[in-house]
N, C-alpha and C positions, 0 to 999 in steps of 0.2 A: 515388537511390531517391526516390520520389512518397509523398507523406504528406498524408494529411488530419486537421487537429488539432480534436478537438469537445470543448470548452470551453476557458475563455479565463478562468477564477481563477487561483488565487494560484501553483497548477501548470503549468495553461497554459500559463501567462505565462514561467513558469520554465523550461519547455523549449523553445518559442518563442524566448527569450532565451539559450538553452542553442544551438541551430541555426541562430541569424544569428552568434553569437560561435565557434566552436567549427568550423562549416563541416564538418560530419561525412560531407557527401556525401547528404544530405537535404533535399528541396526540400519544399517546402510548396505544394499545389495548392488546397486548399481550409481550410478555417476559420471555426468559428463560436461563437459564445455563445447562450446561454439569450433573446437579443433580436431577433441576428441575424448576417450568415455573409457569405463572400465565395469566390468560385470563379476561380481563375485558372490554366491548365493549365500556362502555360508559369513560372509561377512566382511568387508573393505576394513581395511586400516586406513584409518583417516588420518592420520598421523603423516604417515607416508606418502598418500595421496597430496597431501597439502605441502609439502615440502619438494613432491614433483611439480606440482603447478610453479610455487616459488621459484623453482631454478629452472623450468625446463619450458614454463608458458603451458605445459600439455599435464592435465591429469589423467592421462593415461593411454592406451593404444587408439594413436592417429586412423587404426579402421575400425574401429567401435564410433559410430556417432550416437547422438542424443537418440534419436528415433530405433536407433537398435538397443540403445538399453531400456528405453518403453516397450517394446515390443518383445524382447526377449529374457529381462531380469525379472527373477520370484521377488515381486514387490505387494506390499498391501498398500501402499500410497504413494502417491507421483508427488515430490515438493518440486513446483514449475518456477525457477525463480530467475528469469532470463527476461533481458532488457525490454522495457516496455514498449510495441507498436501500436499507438492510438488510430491509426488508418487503418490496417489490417487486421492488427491481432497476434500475426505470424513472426516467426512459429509457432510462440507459444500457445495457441487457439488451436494446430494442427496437434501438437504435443498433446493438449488437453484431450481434447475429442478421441486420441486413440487409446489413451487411458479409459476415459470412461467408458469406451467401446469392451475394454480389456475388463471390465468390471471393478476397476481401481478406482482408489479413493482419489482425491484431490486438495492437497494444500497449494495455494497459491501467492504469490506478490506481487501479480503481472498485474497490473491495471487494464491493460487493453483487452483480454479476452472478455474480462467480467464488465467493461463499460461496454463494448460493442455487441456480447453473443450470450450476455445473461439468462434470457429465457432460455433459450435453445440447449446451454451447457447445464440448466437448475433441471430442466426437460427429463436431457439425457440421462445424468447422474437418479433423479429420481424412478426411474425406469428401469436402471442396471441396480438397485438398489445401494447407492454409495453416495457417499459425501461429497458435496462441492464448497469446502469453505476456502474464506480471501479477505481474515482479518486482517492482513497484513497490507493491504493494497488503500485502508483508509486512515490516515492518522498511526502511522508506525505503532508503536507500543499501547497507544490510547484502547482499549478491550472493547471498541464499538459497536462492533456486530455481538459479540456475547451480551453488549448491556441491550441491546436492541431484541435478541433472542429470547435471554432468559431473565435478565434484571426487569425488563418492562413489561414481561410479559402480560397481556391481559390490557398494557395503555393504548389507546389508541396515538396515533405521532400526528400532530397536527402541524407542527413546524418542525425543520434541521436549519442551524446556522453553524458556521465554523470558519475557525483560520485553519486553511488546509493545506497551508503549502509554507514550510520552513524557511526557506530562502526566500521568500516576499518578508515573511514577517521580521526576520533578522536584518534587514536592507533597510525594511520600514522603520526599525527600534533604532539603529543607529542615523537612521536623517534626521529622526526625531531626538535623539539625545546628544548628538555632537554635533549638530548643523552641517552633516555631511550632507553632499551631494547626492544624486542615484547612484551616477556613473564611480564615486569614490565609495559610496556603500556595496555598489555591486564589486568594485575591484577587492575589499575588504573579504567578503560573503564568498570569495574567491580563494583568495589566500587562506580562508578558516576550514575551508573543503565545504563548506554549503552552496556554495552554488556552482555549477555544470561548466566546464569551458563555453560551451554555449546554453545561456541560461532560458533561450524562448520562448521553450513550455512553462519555467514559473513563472517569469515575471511577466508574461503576456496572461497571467491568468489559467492558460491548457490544465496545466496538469489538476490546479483547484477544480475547475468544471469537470473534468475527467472524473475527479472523487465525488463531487456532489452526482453526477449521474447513478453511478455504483451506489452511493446511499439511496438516494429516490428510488430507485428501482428496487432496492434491498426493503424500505421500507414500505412502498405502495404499489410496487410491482407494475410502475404505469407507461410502461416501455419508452420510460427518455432515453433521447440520443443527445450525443454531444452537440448537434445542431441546435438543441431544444435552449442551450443554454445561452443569454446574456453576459457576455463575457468582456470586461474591462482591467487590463492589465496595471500596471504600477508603474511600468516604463518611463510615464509621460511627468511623474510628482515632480514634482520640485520641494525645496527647502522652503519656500514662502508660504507652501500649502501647508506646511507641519507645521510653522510658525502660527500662521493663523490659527491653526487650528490649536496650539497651544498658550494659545491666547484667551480661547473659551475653555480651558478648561478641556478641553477635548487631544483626542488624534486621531492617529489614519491607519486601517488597517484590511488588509483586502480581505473581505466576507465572499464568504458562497453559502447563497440563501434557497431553501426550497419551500414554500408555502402553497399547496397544490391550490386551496381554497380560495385563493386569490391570484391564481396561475403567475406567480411568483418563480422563477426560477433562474438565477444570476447570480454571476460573480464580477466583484467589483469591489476599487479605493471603498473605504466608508468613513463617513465621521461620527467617531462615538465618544463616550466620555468618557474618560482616564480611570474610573472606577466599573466601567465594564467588565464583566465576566469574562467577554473575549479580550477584553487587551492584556495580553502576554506579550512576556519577553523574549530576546535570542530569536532561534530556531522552534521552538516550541511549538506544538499545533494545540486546538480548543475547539470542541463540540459543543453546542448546546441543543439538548432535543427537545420540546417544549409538549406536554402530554395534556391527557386531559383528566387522568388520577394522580401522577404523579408531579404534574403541574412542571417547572424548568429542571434539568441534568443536565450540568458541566460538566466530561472530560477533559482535564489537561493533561499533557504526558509530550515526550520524545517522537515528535512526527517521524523521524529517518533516523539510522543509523545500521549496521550490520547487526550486532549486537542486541539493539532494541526493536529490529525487522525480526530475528529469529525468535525473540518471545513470542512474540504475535503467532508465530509457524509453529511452536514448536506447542504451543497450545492448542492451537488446531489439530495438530497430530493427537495430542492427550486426548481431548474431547472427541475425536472418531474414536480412539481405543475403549472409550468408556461408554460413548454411546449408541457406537455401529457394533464393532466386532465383540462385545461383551453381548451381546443379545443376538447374533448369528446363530 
């Protein structure tokens, strides 16, 4: 199967690296970064390509950009895996749309196209007959959308809960277990590479609500926007509140809750008790889908990492090969 990879960060690079090791049956026809792209039909060395980025910042000719190797490389699927716009979209929302136009498939890890333009790109792709998957965009490695797809298939989803954001939860575990501070949890969460030199999509919360919209939508199709959600960050905790709350037996863990039937929809601190499903450790993310045959399902798994982003992608690629273009 023909792939074109558009971006080349720390994702990129990890399923890139994931596809020369691994030999999944995936050729790489084009490829670019935010600088510049390289088009080859009959097949890129990746090898080479990744060792230009390394030393030169550029994977390949400064007049090739991203939109020319969408528009011009023999590809069967676009992997869109370039920095996330929760306000626009952009590019990667301009990227997608010309794919789908081109009759390509779509793997993604943008959060922002699929939180803001859901209907419109599930629309499109249905229409040009191809694929739009974006298992990678909720709970890194955690196989959300597959257990939602084909594991439940036939439940109905009457609740989603989840710790959905890695750097809250690793911040959270250490105020809690070393009577650290926010600000010495964040500076740690820092040094460990989990959290962002500017951290204020997670720990205000954004990036969780970003994900639970993508699920709600995935599961109920009921066109939330990020507006839609109650959003309460971790910024403000302090040590006394972990205290206390270790005190009951309990802690603190930021939730993103969606319960349509009770027009539930927020994220926010929570106090739950030390034997809950969702209290994990580290950086760790936890779904639970709550049904009404299959009754509760916990995911736990590796919310982020390069490595653990490109399973998620590089299964999405498998399952279009087996279930798009094997029936073409």
């Amino acid at each position: 199967m023909k792939a074109a990879l558009i971006g080349l960060g720390s994702v990129g690079r990890g399923v890139a690296e994931m596809i020369a090791q691994k030999k999944p049956g995936i050729t790489l026809t084009g490829i670019a970064d935010s600088k510049s792209g390289r088009i080859c039909n009959e097949g890129i060395d990746i090898a080479a390509v990744l060792e230009t980025k390394r030393t030169s910042g550029f994977c390949g000719d400064t007049a090739i950009s991203a939109h020319d190797v969408i528009t011009n490389a023999d590809y069967d699927v676009l992997i869109e895996v370039t920095p996330t716009n929760a306000l626009t979209g952009e590019p990667a929302l301009g990227y997608i749309r010309a794919a789908l136009l081109r009759k390509k498939h779509i793997v993604t890890s943008n959060k922002g196209p699929i939180a803001l333009a859901y209907k419109e790109l599930s629309a499109l792709a249905k229409k040009n007959g191809v694929a739009l998957r974006y298992e990678a965009t909720v709970g890194g490695a955690i196989p959300i959308m597959h257990t939602l797809e084909d594991g439940l298939c036939g439940n109905e989803i009457v609740a989603v809960r989840g710790v959905l954001n890695g750097t809250c939860n690793y911040i959270l575990t250490r105020m809690a277990a070393e009577g650290l501070t926010y600000e010495q949890a964040l500076m740690e969460a820092r040094e460990m590479g989990y959290a962002e030199a500017d951290p204020t999509y997670d720990v205000k919360g954004i990036d969780a609500a970003i994900k639970l919209v993508i699920l709600a939508n995935t599961i109920w199709g009921n066109g939330t926007k990020l507006d839609d959600v109650d959003v309460t960050g971790i910024d403000l905790l302090t040590p006394d509140a972990l205290r206390l709350a270790e005190n009951g037996d309990c802690t603190i863990r930021l939730i993103a809750e969606a319960i349509p039937a009770k027009k539930i929809l927020r994220v926010s601190p929570r106090l739950i008790a030390k034997d809950h499903s969702l209290v994990i450790e580290g950086s760790l993310n936890a779904i639970t889908l709550e049904t009404d045959m299959a009754k509760e399902i916990t995911l736990i798994g590796k919310g982020a990492g390069s490595v653990e982003t490109a399973s998620a992608i590089i299964g999405d690629i498998l399952y279009i090969r087996d279930h798009y273009d094997r029936r073409a």
